[in-house]
N, C-alpha and C positions, 0 to 999 in steps of 0.2 A: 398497620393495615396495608397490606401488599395492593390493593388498585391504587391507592396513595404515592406507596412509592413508586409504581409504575408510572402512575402522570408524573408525577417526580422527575422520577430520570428521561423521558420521554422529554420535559421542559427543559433538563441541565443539557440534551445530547443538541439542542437547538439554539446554547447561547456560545459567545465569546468563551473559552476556558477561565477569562479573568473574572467573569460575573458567576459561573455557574455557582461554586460554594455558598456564596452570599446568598444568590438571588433562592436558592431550590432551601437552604437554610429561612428566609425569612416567608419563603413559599410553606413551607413543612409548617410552619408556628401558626401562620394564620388559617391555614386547610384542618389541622389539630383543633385547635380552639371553637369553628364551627361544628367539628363532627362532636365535642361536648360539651357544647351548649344543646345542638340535637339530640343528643343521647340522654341528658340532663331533663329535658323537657318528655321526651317520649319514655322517658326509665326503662331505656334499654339500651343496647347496645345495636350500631344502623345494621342493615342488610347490607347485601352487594348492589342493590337495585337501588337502595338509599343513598350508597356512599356512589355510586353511578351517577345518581341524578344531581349529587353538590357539584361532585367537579365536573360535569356536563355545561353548570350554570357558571362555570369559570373560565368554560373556553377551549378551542382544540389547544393543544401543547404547543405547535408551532405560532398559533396565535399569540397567545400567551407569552411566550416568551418574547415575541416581536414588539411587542408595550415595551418591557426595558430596553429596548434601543433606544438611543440616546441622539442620535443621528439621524436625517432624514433624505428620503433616495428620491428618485425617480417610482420606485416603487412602493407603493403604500406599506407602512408597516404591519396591515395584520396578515401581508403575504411576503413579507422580503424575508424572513426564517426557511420557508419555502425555498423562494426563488436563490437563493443563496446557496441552498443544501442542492438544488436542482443544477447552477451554474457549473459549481465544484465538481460535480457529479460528471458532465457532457465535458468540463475539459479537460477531465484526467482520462474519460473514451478514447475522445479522440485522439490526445498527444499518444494512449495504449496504442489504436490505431497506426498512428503516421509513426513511430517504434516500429514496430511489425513489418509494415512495410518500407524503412530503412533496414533492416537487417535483412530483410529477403533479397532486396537491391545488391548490400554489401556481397551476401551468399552466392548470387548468382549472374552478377555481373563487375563482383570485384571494383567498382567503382565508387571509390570513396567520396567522392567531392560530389559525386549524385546522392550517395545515400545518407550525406550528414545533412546534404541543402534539401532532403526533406523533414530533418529534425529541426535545423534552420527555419525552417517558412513555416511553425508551429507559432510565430506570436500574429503571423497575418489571420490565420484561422482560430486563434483564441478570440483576435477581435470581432471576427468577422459570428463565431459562437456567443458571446456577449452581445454583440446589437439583437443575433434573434431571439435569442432567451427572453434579453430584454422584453423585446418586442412582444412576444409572446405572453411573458407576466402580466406588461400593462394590458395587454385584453383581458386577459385572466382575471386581471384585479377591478375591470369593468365587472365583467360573467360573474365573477364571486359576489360585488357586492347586490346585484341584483339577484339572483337565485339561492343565495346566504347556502353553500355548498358544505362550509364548515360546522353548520347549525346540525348537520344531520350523522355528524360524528357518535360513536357509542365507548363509553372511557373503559369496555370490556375486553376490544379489543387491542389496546395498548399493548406493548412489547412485553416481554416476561423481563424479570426481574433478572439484570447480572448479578454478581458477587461483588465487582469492582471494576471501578474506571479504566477503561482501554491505556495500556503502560503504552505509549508510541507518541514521535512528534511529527507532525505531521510536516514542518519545515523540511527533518533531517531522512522523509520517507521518498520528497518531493527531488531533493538535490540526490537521492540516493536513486531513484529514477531517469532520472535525468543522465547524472553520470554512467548507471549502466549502460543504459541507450545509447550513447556518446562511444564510448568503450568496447562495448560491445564488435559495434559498426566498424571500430579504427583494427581491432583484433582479427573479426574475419576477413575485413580485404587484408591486414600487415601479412598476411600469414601466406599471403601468394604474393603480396609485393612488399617482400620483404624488407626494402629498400626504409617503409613507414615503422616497421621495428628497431631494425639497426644501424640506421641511417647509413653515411659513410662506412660504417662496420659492414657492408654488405660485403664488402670484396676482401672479406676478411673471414666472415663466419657466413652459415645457415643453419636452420634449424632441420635437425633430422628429418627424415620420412614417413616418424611416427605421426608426427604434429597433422603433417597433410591427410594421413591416414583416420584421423581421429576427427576429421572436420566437421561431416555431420553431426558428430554427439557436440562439438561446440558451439553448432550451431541453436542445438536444442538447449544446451543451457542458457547461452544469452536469453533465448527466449523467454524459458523458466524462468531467468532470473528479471525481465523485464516483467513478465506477469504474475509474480510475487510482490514485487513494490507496487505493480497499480493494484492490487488487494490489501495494502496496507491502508492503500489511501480510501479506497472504495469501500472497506467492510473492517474499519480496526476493531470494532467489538468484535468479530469470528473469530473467535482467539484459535479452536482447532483446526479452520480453515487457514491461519496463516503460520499456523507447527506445521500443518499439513504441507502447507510449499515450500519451507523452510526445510521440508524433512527430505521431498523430493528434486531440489536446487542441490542439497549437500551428498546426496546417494546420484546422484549421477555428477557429480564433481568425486567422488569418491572411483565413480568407475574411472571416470578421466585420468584419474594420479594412478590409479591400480595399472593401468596401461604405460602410460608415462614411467614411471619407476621400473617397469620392464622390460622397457627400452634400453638396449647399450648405447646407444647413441642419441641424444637428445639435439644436439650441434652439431654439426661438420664441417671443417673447413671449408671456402671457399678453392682453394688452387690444392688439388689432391697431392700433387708432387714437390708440397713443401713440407720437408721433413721438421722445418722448425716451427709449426705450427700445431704440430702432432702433441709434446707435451701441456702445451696449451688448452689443447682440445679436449684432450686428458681433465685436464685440471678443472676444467670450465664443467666438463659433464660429470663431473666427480661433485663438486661442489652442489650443481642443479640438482643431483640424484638425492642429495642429503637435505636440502632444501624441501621438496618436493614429500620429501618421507618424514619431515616435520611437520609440513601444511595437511598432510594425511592423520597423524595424530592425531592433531586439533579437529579437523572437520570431525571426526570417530567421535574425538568427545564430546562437537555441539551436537552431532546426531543423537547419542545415546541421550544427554539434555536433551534435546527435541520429544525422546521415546519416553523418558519419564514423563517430563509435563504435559505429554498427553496422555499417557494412563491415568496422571493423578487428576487430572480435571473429570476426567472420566469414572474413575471410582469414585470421587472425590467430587462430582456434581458442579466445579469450577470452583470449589472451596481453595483450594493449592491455588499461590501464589505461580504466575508465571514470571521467571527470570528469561533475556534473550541472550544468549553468547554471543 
């Protein structure tokens, strides 16, 4: 019965990962066994207005799921599934946000220790995001229980059915953010004070003309790449929505090495009239160029992956398995 397994997954997408199987497993046996005992009695099989009206009588899905919490909050449990998915929600915005504008800081005033100390002062504004939420639920959860707001839910509109549970962790999406952000920022100022790339090496090497040339498209990728990981976090079920950024972080990293690899010179020494520095430099852009036309390879091939798993989900209705390179 597809409204079944709708409330179904609609209940597993609101618990801990370690209850979901159990809990939506001994949820499935007892939802079953009502619709044939009904079925039994009526000697027929229910409508959609029938099988509507059992699990109406069991509760919205966030409610629902908030009874097996085992734990108890400041927040009432028939709204902390809620308030939880809502918290999650405001502080991966905002950390998007204060990203965004670290990298714009980095872009346009090369100021590193300004644009990482506003990636820094993201745990003063997580707190300060948590007291209002907070705040915010506990009225909520006054408002709710006197106007019973969940009561006037309808189980028709529930989510459509996927194929299979979103492949992603959410730990390795959160450090994968984080470090872009971090990286990002250190990249576009290193890259005019170059002194944060190659430290002491400065008075030794620099990086070609291309690199400087290339800076707004690097700038657009960090971006990219910082607004792909917080869609991991925000929407891991959009599986085409996150091929989709996946497909446009690696085709413009693909332009980036097309340019780069074109480049004769990728380094240049620092003092032009040191002739023993020449082989060196040789050697150094010789190697980077092979490097760089390796890293090109591989992106082609996660791309071309990228283009399959979206065709086949697509002809294929989300039946095809997504693999991530």
């Amino acid at each position: 019965m597809e409204l079944v397994e709708r409330y179904l997954q609609s209940v597993k997408l609101a618990l801990p990962k370690s209850q979901q199987d159990d809990v939506a497993r001994e949820l499935r046996d007892e939802i079953l066994s009502q619709v044939e005992d009904k079925e039994a009695a009526l000697g027929r099989p229910l409508t959609e207005d029938e099988q509507a009206a059992l699990l109406k009588q069991l509760g919205h899905p966030m409610l629902l799921a908030s009874r097996y919490s085992k734990r108890r909050y400041l927040i009432d449990p028939s709204v902390f599934a809620i308030y939880w998915m809502v918290l999650r929600l405001v502080l991966v915005v905002v950390f998007f946000a204060m990203a965004l504008a670290a990298v714009v800081v980095a872009a346009t005033t090369q100021d590193l220790g300004k644009a990482l100390g506003i990636i820094f002062r993201y745990p003063l504004a997580a707190l300060s995001v948590f007291a209002w939420v907070t705040l915010v639920f506990v009225v909520l959860d006054v408002v709710q229980a006197k106007f019973n707001f969940f009561g006037k839910w309808d189980p028709r509109t529930l989510p459509k059915l996927t194929k299979r549970a979103p492949q992603y962790s959410m730990r390795k999406s959160i450090a994968s953010l984080i470090a872009g952000a971090v990286f990002g920022v250190w990249w576009l100022v290193g890259l005019k004070y170059q002194f944060l790339i190659f430290g002491p090496g400065i008075f030794v090497v620099h990086v070609g003309p291309v690199w400087q040339t290339l800076y707004p498209l690097f700038v657009v990728i960090v971006l990219v790449d910082i607004a792909r990981h917080t869609l991991d976090l925000l929407r891991p079920d959009w599986q085409r929505g996150r091929i989709g950024m996946q497909m446009l972080f690696r085709g413009l990293t693909l332009l980036s090495l097309y340019f780069l690899i074109r480049a004769s010179e990728l380094f240049v020494e620092s003092d032009a009239v040191a002739p023993k520095l020449q082989p060196v430099m040789k050697s150094l852009n010789y190697s980077t160029h092979l490097a760089l036309i390796v890293f090109a390879i591989i992106t082609v091939a996660q791309l071309a992956w990228d283009i399959y798993n979206l065709l086949a989900r697509r002809n294929g209705n989300g039946e095809h398995s997504v693999v991530s390179l």
